[in-house]
N, C-alpha and C positions, 0 to 999 in steps of 0.2 A: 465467533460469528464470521460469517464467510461474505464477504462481498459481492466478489465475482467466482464464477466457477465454473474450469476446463467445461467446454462443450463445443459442438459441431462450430456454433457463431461466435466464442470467445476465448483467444489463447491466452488469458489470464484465469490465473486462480488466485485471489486477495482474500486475507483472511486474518483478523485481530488475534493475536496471540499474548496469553496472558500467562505468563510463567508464574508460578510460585515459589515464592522468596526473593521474585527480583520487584525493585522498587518501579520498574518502567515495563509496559505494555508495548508492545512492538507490533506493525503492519507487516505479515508476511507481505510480499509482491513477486508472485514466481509469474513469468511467460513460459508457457508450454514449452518453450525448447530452449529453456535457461534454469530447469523448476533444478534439477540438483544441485546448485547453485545456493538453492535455500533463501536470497536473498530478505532479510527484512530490515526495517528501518522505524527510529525511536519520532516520539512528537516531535520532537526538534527538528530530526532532520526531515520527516514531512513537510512541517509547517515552513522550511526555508527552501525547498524542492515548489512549495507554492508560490514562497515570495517571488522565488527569481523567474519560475516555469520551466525553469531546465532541469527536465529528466532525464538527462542522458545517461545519467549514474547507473538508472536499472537497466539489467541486464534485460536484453530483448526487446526493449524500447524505440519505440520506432513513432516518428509524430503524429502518424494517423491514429495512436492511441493516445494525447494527449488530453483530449476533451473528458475520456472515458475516465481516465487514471484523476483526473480534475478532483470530476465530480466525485469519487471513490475518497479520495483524499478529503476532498471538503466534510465528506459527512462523517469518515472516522474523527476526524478533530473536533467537529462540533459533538460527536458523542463521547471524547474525550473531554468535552469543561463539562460538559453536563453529568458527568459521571463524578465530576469533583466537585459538585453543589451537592 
């Protein structure tokens, strides 16, 4: 499932990535001019990128995407417990 995606108004492309045979679901997070980079990141480290609010880990990351990458963030994890009921 894709979150965000490259277009004219946003240089991210976010997107749940579900491997099979692995125990853990991971949040791709590429910015358009970091995307071969690949970067993704497990609940954990989402969920402590929220606690603290510092994203500075992702590549591309710049604060005026901070609100964006939030909200994105919040709603993967909340469809991540809800996927575990």
């Amino acid at each position: 499932m894709a979150y965000l995606r490259f277009s004219p108004t946003c240089d991210w492309y976010v997107f749940w990535e579900q491997h099979k045979g692995e125990s853990e679901d991971r949040l791709a997070v590429w910015h358009k001019d970091h995307r071969s980079e690949a970067p993704s990141y497990s609940e954990v480290e989402i969920r402590k990128m929220l606690e603290s609010g510092d994203y500075s880990a992702i590549p591309g990351y710049q604060p005026q995407y901070k609100k964006l990458l939030r909200q994105v963030f919040e709603t993967w994890i909340n469809e991540q417990s809800s996927s575990e009921t």
